[in-house]
C-alpha positions as CSV (number, residue, x, y, z in Angstrom):
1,X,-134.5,-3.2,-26.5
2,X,-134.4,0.6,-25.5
3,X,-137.4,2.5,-25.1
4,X,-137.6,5.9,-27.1
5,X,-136.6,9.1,-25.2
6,X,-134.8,7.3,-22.4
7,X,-131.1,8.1,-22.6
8,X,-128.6,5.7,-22.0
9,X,-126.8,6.4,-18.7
10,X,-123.3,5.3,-18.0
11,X,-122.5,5.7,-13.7
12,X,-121.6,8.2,-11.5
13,X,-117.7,9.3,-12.0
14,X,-117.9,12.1,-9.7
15,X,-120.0,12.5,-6.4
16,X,-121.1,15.6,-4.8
17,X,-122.1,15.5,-1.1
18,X,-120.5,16.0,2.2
19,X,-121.7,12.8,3.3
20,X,-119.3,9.7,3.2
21,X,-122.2,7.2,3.2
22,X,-124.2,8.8,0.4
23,X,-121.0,7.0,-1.9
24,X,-122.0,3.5,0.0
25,X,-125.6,3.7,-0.8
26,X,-124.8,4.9,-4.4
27,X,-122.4,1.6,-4.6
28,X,-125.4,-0.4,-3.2
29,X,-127.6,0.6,-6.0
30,X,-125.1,0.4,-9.0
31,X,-124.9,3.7,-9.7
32,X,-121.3,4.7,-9.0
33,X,-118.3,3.8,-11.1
34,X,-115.6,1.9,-8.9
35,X,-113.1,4.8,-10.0
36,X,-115.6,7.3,-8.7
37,X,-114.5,10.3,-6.1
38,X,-116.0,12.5,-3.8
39,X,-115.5,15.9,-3.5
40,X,-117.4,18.6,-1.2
41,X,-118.3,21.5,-3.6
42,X,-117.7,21.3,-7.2
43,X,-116.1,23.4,-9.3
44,X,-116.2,23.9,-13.2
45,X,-113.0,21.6,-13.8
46,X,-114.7,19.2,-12.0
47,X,-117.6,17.8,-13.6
48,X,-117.1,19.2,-17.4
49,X,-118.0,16.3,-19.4
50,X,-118.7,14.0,-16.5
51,X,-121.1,12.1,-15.4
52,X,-122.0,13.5,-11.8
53,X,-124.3,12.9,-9.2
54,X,-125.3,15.3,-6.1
55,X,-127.1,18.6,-6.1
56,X,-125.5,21.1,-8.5
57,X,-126.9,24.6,-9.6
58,X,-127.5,24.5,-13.0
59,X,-124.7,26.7,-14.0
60,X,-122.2,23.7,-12.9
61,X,-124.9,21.3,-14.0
62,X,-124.8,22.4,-17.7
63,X,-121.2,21.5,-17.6
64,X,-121.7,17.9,-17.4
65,X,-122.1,15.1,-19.3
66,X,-124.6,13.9,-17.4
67,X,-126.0,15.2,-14.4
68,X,-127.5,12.5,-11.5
69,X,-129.9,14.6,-9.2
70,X,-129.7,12.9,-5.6
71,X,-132.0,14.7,-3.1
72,X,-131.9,14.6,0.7
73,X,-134.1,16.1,3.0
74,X,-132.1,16.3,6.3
75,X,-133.6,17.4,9.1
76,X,-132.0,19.9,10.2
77,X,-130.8,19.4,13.9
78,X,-129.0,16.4,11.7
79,X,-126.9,19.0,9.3
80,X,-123.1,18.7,9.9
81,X,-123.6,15.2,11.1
82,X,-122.6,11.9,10.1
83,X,-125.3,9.6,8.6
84,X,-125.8,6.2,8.3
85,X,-126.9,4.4,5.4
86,X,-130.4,4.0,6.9
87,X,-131.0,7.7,7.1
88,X,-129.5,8.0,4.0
89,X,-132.3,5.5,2.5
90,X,-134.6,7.5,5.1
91,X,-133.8,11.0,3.9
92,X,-133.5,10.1,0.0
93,X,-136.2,12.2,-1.9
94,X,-137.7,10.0,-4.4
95,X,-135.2,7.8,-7.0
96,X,-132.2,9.9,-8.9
97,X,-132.7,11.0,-11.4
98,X,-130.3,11.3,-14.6
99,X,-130.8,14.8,-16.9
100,X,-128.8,16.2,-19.7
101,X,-128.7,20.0,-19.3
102,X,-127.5,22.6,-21.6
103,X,-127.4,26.0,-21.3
104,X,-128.7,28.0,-24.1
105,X,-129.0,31.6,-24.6
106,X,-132.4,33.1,-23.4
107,X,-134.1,35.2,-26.3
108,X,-135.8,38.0,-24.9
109,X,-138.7,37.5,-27.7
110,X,-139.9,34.5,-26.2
111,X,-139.0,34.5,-22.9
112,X,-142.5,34.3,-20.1
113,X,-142.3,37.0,-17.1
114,X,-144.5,37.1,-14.7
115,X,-146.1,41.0,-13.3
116,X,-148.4,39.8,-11.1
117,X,-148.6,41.3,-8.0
118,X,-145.5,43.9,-9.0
């Protein structure tokens, strides 16, 4: 049975982080595809129309089939090292989570700005 307004999510292809054992811990949980790779900083050609995991600003985000937020709060006398899976599991913020996004063209008409304080 599938429950209304949840999409159907197929794994992780592509994996965005500069941390090996983030792929492990993705394997661990299911969410990668054998075939998947790992790549350091994306770039347009590579996530279009993949599903993708990582952190991605939404300009490379909108590009994908499927976009897999994964968020890590290092600390930071941590950054540039090597984790294990523990502090992986340790660091993770929350589940991922899977979104569709699409970028659409803003219309001025409707758009919210906020003065306050300008």
């Amino acid at each position: 049975m599938r429950i209304p307004g949840r999409m159907k999510t197929k794994k992780i292809e592509v994996v965005v982080t500069r941390h090996d054992k983030l792929l492990l811990y993705l394997w661990d949980i299911g969410l990668v595809e054998p075939t998947a790779y790992v790549i350091g900083h994306a770039f347009p050609e590579d996530v279009e129309g993949k599903h993708v995991g990582g952190i991605l600003p939404h300009a490379i985000s909108c590009l994908c089939k499927q976009y897999t937020e994964i968020q890590l709060r290092i600390p930071q006398e941590l950054w540039g090292t090597d984790l294990t899976i523990e502090q992986i599991k340790q660091f993770m913020v929350g589940e991922p989570v899977t979104y569709k996004v699409r970028r659409v063209k803003a219309n001025p008409h409707t758009a919210i700005t906020h003065t306050k304080g300008i």
